[in-house]
N, C-alpha and C positions, 0 to 999 in steps of 0.2 A: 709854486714849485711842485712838482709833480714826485710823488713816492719811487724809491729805488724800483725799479723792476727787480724780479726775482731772475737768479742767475740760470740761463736758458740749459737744459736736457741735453747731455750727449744720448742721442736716444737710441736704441742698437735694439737685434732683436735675438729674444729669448732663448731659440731653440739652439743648440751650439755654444750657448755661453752660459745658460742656468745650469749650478750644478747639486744635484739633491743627492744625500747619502743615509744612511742608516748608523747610527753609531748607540753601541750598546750601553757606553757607561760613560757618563761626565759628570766630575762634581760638581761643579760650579757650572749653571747653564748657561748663567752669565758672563761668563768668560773662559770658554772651553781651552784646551790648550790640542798647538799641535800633535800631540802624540795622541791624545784622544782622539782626536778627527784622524789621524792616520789610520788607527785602530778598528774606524769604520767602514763601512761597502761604499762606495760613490755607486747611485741607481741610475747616473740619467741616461744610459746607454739604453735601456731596457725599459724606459719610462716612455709608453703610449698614450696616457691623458692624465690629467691631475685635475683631482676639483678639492674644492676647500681652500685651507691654507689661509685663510683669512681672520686676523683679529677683528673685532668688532666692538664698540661699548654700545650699550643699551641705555635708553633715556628711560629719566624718571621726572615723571610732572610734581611740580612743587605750587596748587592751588594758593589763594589768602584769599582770607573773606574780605578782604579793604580795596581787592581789586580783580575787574572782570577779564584779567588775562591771566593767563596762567602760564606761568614761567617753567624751565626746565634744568635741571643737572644731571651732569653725567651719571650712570648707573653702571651697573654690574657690566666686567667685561668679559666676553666667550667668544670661543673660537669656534668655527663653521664646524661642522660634519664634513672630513676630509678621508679621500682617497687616492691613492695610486694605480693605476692601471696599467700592468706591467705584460709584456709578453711570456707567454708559457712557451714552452721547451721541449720538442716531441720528446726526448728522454725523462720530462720530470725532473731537470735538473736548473730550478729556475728559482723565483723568487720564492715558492712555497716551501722551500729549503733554509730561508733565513728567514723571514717572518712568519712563523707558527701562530698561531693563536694565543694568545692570550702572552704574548711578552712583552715588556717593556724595553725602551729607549728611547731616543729622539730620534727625530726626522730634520736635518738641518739642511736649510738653504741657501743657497749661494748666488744669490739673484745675478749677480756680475761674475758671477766664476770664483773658482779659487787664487784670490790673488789677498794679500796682506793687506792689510789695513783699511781692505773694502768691506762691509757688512751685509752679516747674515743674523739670518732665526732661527733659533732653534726652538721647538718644540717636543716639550714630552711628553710621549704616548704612549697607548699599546695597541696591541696589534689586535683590532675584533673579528675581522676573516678576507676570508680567501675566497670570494667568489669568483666561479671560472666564466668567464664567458662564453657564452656557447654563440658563433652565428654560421650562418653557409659560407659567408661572401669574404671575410673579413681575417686578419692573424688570431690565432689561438692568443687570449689575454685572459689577466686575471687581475681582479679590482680586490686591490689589499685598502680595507677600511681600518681607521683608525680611531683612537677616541683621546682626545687630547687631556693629558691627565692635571693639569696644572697650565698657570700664566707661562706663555710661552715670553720667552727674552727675544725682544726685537731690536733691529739694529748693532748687534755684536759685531763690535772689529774681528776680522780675521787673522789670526796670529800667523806670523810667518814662516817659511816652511824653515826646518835648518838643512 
């Protein structure tokens, strides 16, 4: 008898449906409420690349001298080096007006959009700078770098709007 197949991807694509925001204060990261996420900026409008964003666990080798393989468990978990890379604003009235340097909040994700009961991550960070980017060819952007301050909560149902 052959194992259940895993139940197959509605698979859609990212740009249009991800929705990433900036929300200054949540108690619980673990289960934000909607007024907290209200309370936030939604970024994806302004949002020209993204890197990071990634949990990750680190392995640890676990040697015996009774045998020549060496075995492993899970280790320490970190998250990437992550940034936002947002469009500037020939007025300066752009994202370097909400993420100043050195503040804290989360960066929450909404892989599937903002809808109820689908999940998101939230991450707390703060904010380490605002590099502009300078090129000839290309939109005036600025890559807001962040530094993840704690275990970000993954997979948080999304509370429903009222």
């Amino acid at each position: 008898m052959a194992a259940t197949p895993i139940t197959a991807a509605v698979r859609y694509y990212r740009r249009g449906t991800t929705k990433v925001s900036w929300v200054p204060t949540i108690a619980d990261k673990s289960a934000p409420t909607r007024a907290e996420l209200d309370a936030g900026t939604e970024l994806s409008v302004e949002v020209g690349e993204v890197d990071g964003w990634q949990v990750t666990s680190e392995v640890t080798e676990t040697p015996s001298l009774g045998s020549r393989f060496t075995s492993k468990i899970d280790g320490p978990i970190t998250a990437d080096d992550s940034s936002l890379t947002m469009y500037a604003s020939k007025q300066g009235d752009d994202v370097r007006t909400l993420l100043t340097r050195g503040t804290d909040g989360y960066v929450v994700w909404m892989d599937e959009g903002d809808v109820a009961a689908n999940l998101m991550d939230v991450f707390p960070v703060r904010v380490l700078s605002q590099g502009k980017i300078r090129s000839l060819d290309d939109a005036a952007k600025i890559q807001v770098q962040f530094a993840v301050t704690s275990e970000p909560a993954e997979n948080v149902a999304i509370p429903p709007t009222v």
